[in-house]
N, C-alpha and C positions, 0 to 999 in steps of 0.2 A: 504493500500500500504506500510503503514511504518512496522506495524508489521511482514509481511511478509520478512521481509527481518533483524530482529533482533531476536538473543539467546531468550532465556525466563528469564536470568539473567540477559540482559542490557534493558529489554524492559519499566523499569521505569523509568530508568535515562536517555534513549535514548530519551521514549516520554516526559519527563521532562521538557527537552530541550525543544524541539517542540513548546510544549505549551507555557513555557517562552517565548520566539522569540512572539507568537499570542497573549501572554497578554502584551507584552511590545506595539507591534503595537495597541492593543484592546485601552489601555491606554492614549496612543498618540493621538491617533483619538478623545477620547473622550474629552482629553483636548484643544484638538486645535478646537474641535468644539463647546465647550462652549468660548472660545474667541473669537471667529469670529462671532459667531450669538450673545453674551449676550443676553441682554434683546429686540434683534429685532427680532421674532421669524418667520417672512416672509422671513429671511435668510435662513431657515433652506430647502426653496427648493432647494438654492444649494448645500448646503449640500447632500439633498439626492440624485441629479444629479450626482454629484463626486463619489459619494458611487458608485452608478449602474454604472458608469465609468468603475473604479475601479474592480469591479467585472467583467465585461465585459473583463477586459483586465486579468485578473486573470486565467478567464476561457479558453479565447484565448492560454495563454502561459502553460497551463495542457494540450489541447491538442496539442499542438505541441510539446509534450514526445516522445519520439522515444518508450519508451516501459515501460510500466506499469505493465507487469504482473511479477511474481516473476520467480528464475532462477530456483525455482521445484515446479511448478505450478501443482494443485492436478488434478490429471489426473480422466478423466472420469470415469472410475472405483472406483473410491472413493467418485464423485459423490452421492450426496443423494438427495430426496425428504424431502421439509419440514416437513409433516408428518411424512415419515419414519424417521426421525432426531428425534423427536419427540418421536415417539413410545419408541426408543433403546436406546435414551441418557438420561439419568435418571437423570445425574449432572446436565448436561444443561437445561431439563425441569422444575427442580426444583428451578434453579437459575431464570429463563427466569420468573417464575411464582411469584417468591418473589420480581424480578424486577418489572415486571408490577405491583403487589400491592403496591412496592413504589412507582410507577411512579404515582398511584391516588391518594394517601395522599400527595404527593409534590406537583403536581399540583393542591390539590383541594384547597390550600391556593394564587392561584395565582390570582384571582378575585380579594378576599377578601385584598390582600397589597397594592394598590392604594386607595382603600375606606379607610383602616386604615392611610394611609400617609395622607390624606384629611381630615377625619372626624373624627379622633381620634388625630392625631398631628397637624394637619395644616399647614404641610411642605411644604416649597416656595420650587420655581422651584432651587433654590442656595443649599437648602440643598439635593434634592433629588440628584444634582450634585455633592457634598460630598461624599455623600452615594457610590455614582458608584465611586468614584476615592479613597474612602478609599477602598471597595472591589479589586476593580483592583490593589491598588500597595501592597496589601497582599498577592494575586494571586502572582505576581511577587515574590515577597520575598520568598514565600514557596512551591515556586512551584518546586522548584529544593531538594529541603531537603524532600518533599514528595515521589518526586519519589526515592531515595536512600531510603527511608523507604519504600517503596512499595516492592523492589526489596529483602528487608531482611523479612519483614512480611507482605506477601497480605492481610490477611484474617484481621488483625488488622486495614488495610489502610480501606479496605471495609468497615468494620461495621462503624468506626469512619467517614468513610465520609459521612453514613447515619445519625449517631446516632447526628454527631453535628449540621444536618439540622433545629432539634428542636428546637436549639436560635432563627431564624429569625419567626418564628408566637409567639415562647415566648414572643419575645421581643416586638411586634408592638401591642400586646395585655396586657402587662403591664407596658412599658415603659410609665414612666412620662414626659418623654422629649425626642428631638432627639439626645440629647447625648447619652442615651441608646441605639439610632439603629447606631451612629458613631461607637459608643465599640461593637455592635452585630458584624459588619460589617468586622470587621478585621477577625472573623472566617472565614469568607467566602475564604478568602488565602486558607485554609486546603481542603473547601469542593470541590470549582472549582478546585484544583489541583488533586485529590481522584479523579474525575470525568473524567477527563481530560486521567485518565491514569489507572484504575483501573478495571473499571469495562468491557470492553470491551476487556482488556486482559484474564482477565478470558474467559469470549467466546472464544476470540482465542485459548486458551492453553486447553481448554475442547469438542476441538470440531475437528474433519478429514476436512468434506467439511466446511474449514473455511468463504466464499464467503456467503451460506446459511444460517450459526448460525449468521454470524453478518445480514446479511436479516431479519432473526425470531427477532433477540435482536433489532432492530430500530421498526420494525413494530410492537411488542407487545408493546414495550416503549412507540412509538406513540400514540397507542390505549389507555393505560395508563393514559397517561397525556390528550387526550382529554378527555377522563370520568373523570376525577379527576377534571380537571378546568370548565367543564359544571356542574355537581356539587355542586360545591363552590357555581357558581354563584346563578343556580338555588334555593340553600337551603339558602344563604343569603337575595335574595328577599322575599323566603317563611317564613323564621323568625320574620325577622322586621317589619313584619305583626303583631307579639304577642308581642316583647320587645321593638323593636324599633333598629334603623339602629347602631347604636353606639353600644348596648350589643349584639346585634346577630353578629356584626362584631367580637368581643372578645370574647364572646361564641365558636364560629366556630373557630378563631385562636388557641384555649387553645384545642379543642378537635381536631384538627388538629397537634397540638405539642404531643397529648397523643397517637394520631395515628403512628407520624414518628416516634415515639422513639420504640411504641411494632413492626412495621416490621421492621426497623433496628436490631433487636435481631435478627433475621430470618438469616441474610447473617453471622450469626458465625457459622450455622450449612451448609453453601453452600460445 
């Protein structure tokens, strides 16, 4: 809805913005709910009462829009079929395909970082809370300077928001301490901001029936990251069969980092 209605040269700084506003709230929530539940964790169902509140009321006030569709909304004739989008768009298919192969290398490390925050660091529930609120007020900080960098170089925003993904299985696979995954954690400002604003403009600016490519880009993403994280998990229980739970967790994490980084090269040729 938003891009639809922005230049192709305000569309970083515009979703920028955006984003800022949703990590500043993302942030806020988090904090106000590690002070209210602390260490009484039967708190936490009102928490997630509030939450679905919340949302309930969120989705109430989107449909009481008087109009969402854009003021030159793609007329029928321009209209495509997925496939036929497919067949004829060559940019798009090529991106759409290098995406899905990152979406399974990102998510095939997503099993595997709670086993390593457990059994490789032995992180309390205080630092895993760290961890989210150092992420989140980086997001914040760089979320605004990402997208003025988006808007002068996409293709650099792109690669870098994949290629820096590799810190976080680095890290939880050689970190001696959680001060390593505090210091990983500040990247994450650059890559949720990349994310946030980056790749889905591409689709848009690569695509006539823009309704459809962003359809194909969520649905293959999806598919993506469910084989990526079924995976993980699957070849993590099959390993610790031969070395044991601790080195197949950091085996997997190190060949997962060697993964993001060779398809990240991928999106300099998008």
């Amino acid at each position: 809805i938003i891009l639809e209605r922005l230049s192709r040269g305000s569309r970083g700084r515009v979703l920028a913005t955006y984003a800022f506003y949703g990590s500043i709230g993302s942030l806020a929530a988090t904090l106000v709910t590690g002070f209210i539940v602390g260490s009484n964790y039967a708190l936490m169902r009102y928490v997630f009462l509030v939450s679905g509140f919340l949302i309930l009321i969120n989705a109430v006030d989107i449909w009481a829009l008087r109009s969402i569709d854009p003021e030159s909304p793609t007329t029928l004739l321009g209209a495509r079929s997925p496939l036929d989008m497919l067949i004829n768009n060559g940019r798009l298919r090529r991106f759409l395909l290098i995406n899905t192969l990152f979406a399974i290398v990102w998510s095939f490390a997503w099993p595997l970082f709670p086993l390593a925050q457990v059994y490789l660091l032995s992180m309390s529930v205080e630092q895993l809370a760290i961890v989210n609120v150092i992420s989140g007020v980086s997001t914040v900080i760089l979320q605004r300077h990402v997208g003025k960098l988006f808007d002068k170089n996409r293709k650099l925003v792109m690669f870098l928001g994949r290629l820096l993904l590799v810190t976080f299985p680095l890290s939880y696979a050689l970190a001696p301490n959680v001060y390593v995954i505090y210091l990983a954690n500040t990247i994450a400002g650059f890559t949720n901001s990349a994310s946030n604003i980056a790749y889905i403009s591409f689709v848009y600016d690569n695509s006539e029936d823009r309704k459809t490519a962003v359809s194909l880009y969520n649905l293959f993403y999806g598919i993506g990251t469910l084989i990526g994280s079924l995976m993980g998990g699957a070849l993590v229980a099959l390993v610790s069969n031969y070395v044991g739970l601790r080195h197949s967790i950091k085996y997997l994490l190190l060949g997962d980092a060697a993964a993001r980084a060779l398809v990240s090269t991928l999106y300099i040729g998008v």
